[in-house]
VMD Tcl script that draws the C-alpha trace (Angstrom):
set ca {
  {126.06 -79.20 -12.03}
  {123.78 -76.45 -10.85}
  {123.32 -72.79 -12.10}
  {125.93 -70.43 -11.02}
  {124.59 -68.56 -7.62}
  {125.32 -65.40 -9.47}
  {122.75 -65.77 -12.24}
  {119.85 -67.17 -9.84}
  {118.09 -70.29 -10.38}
  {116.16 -70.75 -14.13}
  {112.58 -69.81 -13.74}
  {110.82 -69.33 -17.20}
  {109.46 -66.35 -17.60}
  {106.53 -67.21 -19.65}
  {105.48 -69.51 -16.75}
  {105.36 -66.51 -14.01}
  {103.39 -64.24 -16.31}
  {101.23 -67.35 -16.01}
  {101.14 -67.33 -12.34}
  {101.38 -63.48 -11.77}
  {97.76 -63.59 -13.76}
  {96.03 -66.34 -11.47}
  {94.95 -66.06 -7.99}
  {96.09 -68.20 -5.17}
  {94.13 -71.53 -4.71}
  {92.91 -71.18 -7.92}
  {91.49 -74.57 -9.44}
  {93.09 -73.74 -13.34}
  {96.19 -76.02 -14.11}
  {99.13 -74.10 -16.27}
  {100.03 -76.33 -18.66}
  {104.40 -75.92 -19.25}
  {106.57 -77.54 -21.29}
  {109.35 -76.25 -18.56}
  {110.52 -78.85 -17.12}
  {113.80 -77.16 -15.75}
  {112.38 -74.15 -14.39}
  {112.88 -74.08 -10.52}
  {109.98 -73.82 -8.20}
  {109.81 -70.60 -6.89}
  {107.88 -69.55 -3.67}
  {105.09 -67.73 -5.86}
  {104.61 -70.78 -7.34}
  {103.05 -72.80 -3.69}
  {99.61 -74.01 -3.74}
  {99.22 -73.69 -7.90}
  {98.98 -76.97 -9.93}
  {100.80 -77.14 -12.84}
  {100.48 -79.48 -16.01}
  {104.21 -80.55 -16.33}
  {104.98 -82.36 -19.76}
  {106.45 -85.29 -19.77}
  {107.13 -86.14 -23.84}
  {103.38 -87.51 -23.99}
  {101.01 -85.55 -22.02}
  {100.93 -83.42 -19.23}
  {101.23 -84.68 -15.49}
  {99.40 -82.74 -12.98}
  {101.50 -81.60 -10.08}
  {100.10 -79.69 -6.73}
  {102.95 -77.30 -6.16}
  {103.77 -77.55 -1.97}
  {105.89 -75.58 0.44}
  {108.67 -78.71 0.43}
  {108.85 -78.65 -3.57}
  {110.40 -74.99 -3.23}
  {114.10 -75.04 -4.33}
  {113.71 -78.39 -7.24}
  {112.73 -78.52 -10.78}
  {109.35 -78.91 -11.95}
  {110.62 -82.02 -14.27}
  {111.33 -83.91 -11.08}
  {107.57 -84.47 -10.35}
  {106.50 -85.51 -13.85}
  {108.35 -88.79 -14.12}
  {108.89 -89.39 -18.18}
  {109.95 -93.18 -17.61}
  {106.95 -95.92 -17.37}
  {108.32 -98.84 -14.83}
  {107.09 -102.01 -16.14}
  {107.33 -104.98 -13.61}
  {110.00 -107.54 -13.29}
  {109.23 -110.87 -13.61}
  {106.85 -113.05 -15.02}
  {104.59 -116.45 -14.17}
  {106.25 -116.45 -10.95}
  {105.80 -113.22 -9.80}
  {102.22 -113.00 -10.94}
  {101.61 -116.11 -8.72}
  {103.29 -114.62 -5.82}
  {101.12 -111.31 -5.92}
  {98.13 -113.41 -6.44}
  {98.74 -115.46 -3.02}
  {99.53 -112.12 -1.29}
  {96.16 -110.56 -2.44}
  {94.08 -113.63 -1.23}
  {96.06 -113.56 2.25}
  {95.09 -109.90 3.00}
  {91.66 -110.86 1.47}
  {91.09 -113.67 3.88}
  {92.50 -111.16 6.62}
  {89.90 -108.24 6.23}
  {86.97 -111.19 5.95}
  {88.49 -112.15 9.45}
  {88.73 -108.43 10.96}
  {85.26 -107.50 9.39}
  {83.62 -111.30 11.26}
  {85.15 -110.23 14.53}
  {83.99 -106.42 14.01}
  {80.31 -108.04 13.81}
  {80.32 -109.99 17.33}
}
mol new
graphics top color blue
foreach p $ca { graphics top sphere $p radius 0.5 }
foreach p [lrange $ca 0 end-1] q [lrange $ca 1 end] { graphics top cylinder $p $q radius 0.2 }
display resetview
């Protein structure tokens, strides 16, 4: 369910004094714990520490992230892969395949 158009979307406010005091293109990262705050357009080209219940995940604020939540981009769920002996073979096989293919691009590069 999203915020009533009357009201605006949630922007924290602590977080714009943040980026009200810093320049454009400026290398600091502002380190939030707001994950639910909506991207503004004053926010584009800042990069922002987003917290994701361990540490902070840095995230380079762009023209297309205008509009979503900064919570989106700091992913608080580690995927760990399915499968086991099996799949670990079948990655293995793929790596030496592409292996053997670069050894065969980089012999034909050299004639």
């Amino acid at each position: 369910m999203s915020r009533s158009s009357k009201k605006g979307p949630y922007v924290d406010e602590k977080l714009m004094t943040k980026v009200s005091k810093l320049k454009a293109g400026d290398p600091a990262v502002i380190k939030t714990w707001a994950r639910g705050s909506t991207i503004a357009p004053e926010m584009v080209g800042f990069t922002f520490g987003v917290h994701n219940g361990k540490n902070f995940i840095e995230v380079q604020v762009k023209e297309e992230m205008v509009g979503h939540k900064l919570g989106e981009f700091s992913l608080t769920r580690k995927f760990v892969k399915h499968g086991g002996k099996m799949q670990r073979e079948l990655e293995a096989s793929q790596k030496a395949s592409e292996i053997a293919k670069a050894q065969a691009s980089s012999t034909e590069a050299k004639k």
